[in-house]
C-alpha positions as CSV (number, residue, x, y, z in Angstrom):
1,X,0.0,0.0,0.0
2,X,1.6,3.2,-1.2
3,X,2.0,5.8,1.8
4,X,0.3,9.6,1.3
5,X,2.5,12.6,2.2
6,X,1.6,14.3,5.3
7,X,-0.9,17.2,4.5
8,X,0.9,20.7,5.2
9,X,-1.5,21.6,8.5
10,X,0.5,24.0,9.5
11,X,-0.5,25.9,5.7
12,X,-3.9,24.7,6.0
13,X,-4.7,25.9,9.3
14,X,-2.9,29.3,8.3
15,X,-5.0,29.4,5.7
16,X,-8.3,29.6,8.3
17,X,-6.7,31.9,10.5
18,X,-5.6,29.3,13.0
19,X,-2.3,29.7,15.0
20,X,0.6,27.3,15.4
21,X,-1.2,25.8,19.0
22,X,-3.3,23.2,17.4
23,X,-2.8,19.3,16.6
24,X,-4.4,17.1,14.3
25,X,-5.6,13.5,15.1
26,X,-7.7,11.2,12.5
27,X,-11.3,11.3,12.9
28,X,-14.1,9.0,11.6
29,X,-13.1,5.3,9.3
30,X,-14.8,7.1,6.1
31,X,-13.8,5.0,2.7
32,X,-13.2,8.4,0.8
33,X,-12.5,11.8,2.7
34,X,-10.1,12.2,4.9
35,X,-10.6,13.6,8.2
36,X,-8.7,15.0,11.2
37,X,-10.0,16.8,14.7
38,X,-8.0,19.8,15.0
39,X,-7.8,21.5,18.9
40,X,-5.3,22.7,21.2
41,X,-4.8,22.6,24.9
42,X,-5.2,26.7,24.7
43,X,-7.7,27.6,22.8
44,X,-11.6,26.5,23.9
45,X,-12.7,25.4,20.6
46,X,-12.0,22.0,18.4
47,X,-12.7,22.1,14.9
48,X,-13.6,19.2,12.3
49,X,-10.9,19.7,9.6
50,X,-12.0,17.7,6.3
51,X,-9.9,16.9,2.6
52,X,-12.6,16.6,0.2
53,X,-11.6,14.1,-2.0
54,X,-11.8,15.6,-5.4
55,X,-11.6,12.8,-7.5
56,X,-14.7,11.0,-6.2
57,X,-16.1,14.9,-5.7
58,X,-15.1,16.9,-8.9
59,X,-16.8,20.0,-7.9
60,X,-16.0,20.8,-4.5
61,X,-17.4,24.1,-4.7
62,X,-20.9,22.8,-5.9
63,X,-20.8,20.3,-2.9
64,X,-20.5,23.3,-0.8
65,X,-22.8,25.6,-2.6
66,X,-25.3,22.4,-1.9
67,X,-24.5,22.9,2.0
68,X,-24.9,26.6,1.9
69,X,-28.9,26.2,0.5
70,X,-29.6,23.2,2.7
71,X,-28.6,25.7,5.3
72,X,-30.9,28.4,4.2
73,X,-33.8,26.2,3.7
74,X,-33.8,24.6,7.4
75,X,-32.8,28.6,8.9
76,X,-35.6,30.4,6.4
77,X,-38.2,27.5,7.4
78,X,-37.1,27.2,11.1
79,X,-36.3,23.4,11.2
80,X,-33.1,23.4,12.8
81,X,-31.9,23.3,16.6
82,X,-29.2,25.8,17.3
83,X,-26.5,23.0,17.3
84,X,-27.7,21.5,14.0
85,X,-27.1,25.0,12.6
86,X,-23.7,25.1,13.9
87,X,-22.7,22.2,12.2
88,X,-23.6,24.0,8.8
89,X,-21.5,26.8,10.2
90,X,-18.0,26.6,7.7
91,X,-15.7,28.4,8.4
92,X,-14.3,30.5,6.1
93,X,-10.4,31.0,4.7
94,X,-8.8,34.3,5.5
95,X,-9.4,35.0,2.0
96,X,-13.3,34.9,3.0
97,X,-13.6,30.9,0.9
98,X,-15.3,27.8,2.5
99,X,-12.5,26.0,0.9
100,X,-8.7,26.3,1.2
101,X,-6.6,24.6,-1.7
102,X,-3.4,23.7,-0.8
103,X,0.1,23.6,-2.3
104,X,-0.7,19.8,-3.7
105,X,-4.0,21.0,-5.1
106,X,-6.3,19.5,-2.1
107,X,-9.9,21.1,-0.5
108,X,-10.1,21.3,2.8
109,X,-12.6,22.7,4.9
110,X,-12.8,23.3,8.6
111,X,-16.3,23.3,11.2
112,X,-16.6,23.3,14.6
113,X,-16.3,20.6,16.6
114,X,-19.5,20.2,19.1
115,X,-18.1,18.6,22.2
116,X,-20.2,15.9,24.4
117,X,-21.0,14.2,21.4
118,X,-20.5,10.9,19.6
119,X,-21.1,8.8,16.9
120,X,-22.0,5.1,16.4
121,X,-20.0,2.7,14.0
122,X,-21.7,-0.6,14.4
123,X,-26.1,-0.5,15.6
124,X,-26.0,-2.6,18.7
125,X,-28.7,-0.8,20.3
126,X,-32.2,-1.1,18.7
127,X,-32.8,2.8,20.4
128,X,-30.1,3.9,18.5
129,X,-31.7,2.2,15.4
130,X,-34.8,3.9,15.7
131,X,-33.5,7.5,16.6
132,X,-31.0,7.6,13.7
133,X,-33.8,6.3,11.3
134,X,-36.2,8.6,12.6
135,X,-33.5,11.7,12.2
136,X,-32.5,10.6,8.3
137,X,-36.6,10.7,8.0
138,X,-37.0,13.8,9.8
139,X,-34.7,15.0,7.3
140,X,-36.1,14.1,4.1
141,X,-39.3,15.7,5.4
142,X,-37.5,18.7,6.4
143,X,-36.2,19.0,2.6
144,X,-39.2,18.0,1.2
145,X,-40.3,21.4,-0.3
146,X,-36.1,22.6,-1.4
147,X,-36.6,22.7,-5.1
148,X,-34.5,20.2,-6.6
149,X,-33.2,22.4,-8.7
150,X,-31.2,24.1,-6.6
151,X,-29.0,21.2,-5.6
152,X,-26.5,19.6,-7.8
153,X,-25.6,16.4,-8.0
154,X,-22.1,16.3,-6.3
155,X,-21.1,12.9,-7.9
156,X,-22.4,11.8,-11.0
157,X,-24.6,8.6,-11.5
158,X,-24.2,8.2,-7.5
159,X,-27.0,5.6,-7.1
160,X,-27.2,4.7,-11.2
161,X,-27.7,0.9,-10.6
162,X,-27.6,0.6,-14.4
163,X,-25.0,2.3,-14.7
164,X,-22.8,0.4,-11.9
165,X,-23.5,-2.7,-13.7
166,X,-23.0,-1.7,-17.1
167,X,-19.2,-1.2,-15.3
168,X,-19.1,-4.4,-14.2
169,X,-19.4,-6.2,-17.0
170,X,-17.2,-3.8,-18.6
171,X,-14.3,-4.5,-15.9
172,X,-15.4,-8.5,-16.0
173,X,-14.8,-8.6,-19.7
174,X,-11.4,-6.3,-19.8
175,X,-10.2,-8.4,-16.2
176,X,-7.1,-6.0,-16.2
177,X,-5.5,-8.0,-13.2
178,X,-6.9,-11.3,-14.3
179,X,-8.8,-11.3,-10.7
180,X,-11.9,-12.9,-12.4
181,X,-10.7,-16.5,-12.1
182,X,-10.7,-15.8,-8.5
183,X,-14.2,-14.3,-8.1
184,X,-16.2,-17.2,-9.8
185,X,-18.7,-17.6,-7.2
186,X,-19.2,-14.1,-6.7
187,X,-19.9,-13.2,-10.3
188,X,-22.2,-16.2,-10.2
189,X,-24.5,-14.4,-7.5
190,X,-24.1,-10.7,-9.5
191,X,-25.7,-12.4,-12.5
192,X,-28.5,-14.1,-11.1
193,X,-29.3,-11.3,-9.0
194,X,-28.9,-8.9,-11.8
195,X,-32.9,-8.7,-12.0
196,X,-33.3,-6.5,-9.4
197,X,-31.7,-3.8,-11.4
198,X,-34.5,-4.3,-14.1
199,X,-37.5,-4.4,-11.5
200,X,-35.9,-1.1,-10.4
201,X,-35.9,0.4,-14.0
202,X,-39.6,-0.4,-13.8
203,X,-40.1,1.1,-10.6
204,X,-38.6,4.3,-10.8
205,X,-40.5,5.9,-13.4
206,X,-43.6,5.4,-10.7
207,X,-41.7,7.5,-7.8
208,X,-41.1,11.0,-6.8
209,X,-37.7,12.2,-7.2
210,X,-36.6,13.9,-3.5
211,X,-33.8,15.8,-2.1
212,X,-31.9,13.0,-0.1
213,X,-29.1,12.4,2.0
214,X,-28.1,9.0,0.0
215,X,-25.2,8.1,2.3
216,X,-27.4,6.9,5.6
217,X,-25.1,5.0,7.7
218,X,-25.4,5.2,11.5
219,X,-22.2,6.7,11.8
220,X,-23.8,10.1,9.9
221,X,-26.1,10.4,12.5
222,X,-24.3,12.6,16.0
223,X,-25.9,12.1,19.2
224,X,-25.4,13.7,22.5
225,X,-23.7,12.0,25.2
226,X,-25.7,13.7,27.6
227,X,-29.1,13.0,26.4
228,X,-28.7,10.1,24.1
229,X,-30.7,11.9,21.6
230,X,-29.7,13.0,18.1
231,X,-28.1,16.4,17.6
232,X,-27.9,16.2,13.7
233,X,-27.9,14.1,11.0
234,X,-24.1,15.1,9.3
235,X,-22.2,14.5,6.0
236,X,-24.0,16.2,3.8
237,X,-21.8,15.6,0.7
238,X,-24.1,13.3,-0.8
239,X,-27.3,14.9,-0.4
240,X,-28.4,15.6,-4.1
241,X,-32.0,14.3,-6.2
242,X,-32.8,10.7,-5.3
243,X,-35.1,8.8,-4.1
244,X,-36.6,7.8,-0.3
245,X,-36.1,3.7,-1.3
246,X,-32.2,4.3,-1.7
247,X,-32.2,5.8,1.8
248,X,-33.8,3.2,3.6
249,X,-32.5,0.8,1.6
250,X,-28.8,1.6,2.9
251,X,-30.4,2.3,6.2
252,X,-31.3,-1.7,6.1
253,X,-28.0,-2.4,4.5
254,X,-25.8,-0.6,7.2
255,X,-28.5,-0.9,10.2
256,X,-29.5,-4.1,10.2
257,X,-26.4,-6.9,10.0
258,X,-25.4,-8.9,12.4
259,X,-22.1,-8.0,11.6
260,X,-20.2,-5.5,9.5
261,X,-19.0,-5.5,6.2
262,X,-15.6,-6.4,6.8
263,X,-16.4,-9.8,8.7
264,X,-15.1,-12.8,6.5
265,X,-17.2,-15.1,8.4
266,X,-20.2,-15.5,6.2
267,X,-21.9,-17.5,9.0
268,X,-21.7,-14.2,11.3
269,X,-24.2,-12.3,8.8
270,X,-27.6,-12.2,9.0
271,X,-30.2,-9.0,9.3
272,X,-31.6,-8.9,12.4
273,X,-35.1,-8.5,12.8
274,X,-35.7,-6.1,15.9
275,X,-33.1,-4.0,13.9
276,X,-35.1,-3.7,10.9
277,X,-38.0,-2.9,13.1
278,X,-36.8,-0.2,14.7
279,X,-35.7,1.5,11.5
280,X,-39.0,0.9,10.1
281,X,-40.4,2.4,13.0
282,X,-38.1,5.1,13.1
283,X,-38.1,5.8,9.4
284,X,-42.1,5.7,8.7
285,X,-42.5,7.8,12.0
286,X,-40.8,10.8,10.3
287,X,-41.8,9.9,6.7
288,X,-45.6,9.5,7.3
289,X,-46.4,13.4,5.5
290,X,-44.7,12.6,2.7
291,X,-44.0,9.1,1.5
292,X,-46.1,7.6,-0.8
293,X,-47.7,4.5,-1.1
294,X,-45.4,2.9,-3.4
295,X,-42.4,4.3,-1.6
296,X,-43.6,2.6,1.2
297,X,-44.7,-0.7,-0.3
298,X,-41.0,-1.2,-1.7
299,X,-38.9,-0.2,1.3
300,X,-37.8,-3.6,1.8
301,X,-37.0,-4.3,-2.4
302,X,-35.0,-0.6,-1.6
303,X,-32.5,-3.0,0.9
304,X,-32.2,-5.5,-1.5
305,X,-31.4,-3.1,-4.1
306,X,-29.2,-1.4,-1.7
307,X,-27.2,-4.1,-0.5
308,X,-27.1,-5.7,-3.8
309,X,-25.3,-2.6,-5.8
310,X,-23.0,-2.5,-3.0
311,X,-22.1,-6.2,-3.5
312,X,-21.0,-5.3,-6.9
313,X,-19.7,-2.8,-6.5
314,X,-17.0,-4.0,-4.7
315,X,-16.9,-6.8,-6.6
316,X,-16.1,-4.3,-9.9
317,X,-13.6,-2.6,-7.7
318,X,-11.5,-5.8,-6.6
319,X,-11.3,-6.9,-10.0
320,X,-10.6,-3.4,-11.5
321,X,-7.5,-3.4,-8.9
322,X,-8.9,-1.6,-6.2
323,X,-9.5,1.8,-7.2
324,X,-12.5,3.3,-5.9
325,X,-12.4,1.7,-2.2
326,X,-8.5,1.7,-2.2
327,X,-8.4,1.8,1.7
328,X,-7.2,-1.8,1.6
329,X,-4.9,-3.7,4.1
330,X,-5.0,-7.0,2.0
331,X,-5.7,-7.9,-1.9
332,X,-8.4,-9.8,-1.3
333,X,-10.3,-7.2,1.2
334,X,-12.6,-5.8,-1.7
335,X,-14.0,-9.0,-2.6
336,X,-14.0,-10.6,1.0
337,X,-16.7,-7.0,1.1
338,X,-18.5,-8.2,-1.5
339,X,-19.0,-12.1,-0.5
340,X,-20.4,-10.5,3.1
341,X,-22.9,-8.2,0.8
342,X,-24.3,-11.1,-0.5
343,X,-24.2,-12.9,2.3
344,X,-26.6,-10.1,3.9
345,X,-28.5,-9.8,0.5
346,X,-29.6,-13.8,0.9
347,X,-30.7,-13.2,4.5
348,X,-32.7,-10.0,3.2
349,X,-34.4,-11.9,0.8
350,X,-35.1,-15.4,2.8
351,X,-36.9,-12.8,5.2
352,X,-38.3,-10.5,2.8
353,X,-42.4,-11.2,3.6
354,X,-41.9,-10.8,7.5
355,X,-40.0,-7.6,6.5
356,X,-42.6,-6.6,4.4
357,X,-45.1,-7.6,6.9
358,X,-43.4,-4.8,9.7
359,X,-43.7,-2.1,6.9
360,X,-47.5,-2.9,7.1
361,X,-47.3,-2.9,10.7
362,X,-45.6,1.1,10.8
363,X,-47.6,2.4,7.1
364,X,-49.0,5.7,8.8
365,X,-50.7,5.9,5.0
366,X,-52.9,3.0,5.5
């Protein structure tokens, strides 16, 4: 694995008016930016210092613009706490930017850090479950009425199944590395799974297209450790046009394993019921003024498809040589990703009419 330079803090923090007191740890286990918590043992305030990584994010500034109207909409319409607020807070270069380009060509961007708080890697707690579904729903309904045309679409073709596994078999047929002989069984399950991509294709014509977060892992979800509650939902790079079945779908992806996505013990995966339950709950709570009735009747399909693309994607990236999801400590980590997606896509579907029967159980539409 090749090594990255150090970034120049010293130029970056410059750059935000910060003096020479503060260090830099690593923050977060995010696959694609980089992030570091910046404080001193001087000053009173910690910051969140972020490299946006422009290759997966080509327009830095747009994904910022996007930030800046979220923040208007949720301050002009009053739905936002006073903390929530300051997490939209940026702040700015000396030269008055929300972005500061170093010597190497890199964005960075610096927040304040809000202190008592935490953030959850792995759902253990079914509470947890249901207060981070509940916050990702309170935020669709929140954005509900921001024109969608005043958000771009910070990366291209995010959630484009089609267009994911029109590069797989792209990378399949070119094999650059000649990985394919190793992935049999895997590009077995891509194929015959492939129809959920078409059933999707059908579907989507049928559905509203929202302002969404599309990247709803737990860990993007901050709550107090005073209260337990949620202070925010964060990570707002991704939030673009989509659709409410991708959100819960990779709520039920990320929620609801028994294990994480880098356990190689296929046994060890399984979604877990009460889980599920608690996002539904959670989720349909939030949603009830604004989801439809065929948003709601494929929530469950929208994990499948979820947990699905995921599956091949990393399956494309292992055998493209690791390009995308390049945080790697071994050569086989990529695919090992994508054997435990499936893994989790098989338990989806062997429970898929109990799941479907809970989403009865919460429809606040019926």
């Amino acid at each position: 694995m090749v090594l990255k330079p150090s970034p120049p803090f010293e130029d970056i923090l410059a750059g935000f008016g910060l003096n020479n007191t503060f260090s830099h740890t690593p923050l977060g286990q995010g696959h694609i930016n980089d992030t570091y918590l910046i404080s001193s043992e001087i000053e009173t305030k910690s910051y969140v210092l972020q490299r946006i990584n422009h290759f997966v994010f080509e327009r830095p500034d747009q994904l910022m613009e996007n930030i800046e109207t979220i923040k208007n909409h949720v301050t002009e319409n009053n739905l936002c706490t006073g903390e929530e607020l300051s997490l939209l807070n940026y702040r700015k270069t000396k030269e008055g930017e929300l972005l500061f380009t170093d010597s190497g060509g890199n964005y960075w961007r610096l927040n304040e850090f809000i202190p008592d708080t935490f953030t959850v890697e792995f759902v253990e707690d079914k509470d947890h479950a249901y207060a981070a579904a509940h916050a990702f729903g309170k935020f669709a309904s929140n954005l509900s009425t921001l024109p969608l045309a005043q958000m771009h679409e910070t990366i291209k073709n995010f959630h484009n199944a089609e267009m994911r596994m029109s590069k797989f078999h792209d990378v399949t047929k070119r094999n650059p590395l000649n990985r394919v002989e190793l992935a049999q069984d895997e590009l077995k399950m891509a194929l015959e799974h492939e129809y959920l991509v078409h059933m999707l294709n059908n579907l989507l014509p049928k559905m509203l297209i929202r302002v969404t977060h599309n990247d709803t892992k737990i860990n993007n979800v901050l709550f107090s450790r005073n209260t337990g509650q949620v202070v925010s939902v964060i990570d707002l790079d991704t939030v673009m046009p989509g659709y409410l079945i991708y959100d819960f779908g990779d709520m039920v992806r990320t929620f609801s394993p028994s294990a994480g996505e880098e356990e190689i013990d296929l046994t060890k995966i399984e979604l877990r019921k009460s889980i599920f339950t608690a996002l539904a709950d959670g989720y349909l709570q939030a949603t009830h003024p604004i989801i439809s009735e065929i948003e709601s009747e494929h929530l469950v399909f929208g994990g499948m498809l979820m947990t699905y693309v995921q599956a091949v994607r990393f399956l494309t990236d292992y055998i493209e040589g690791d390009v995308y999801y390049h945080k790697i400590l071994r050569a086989d980590q990529n695919l090992q990703r994508a054997r435990n997606q499936f893994a989790l896509l098989n338990s989806i579907i062997d429970q898929k009419e109990d799941l479907e029967a809970i989403i009865h159980q919460f429809n606040f539409q019926n």
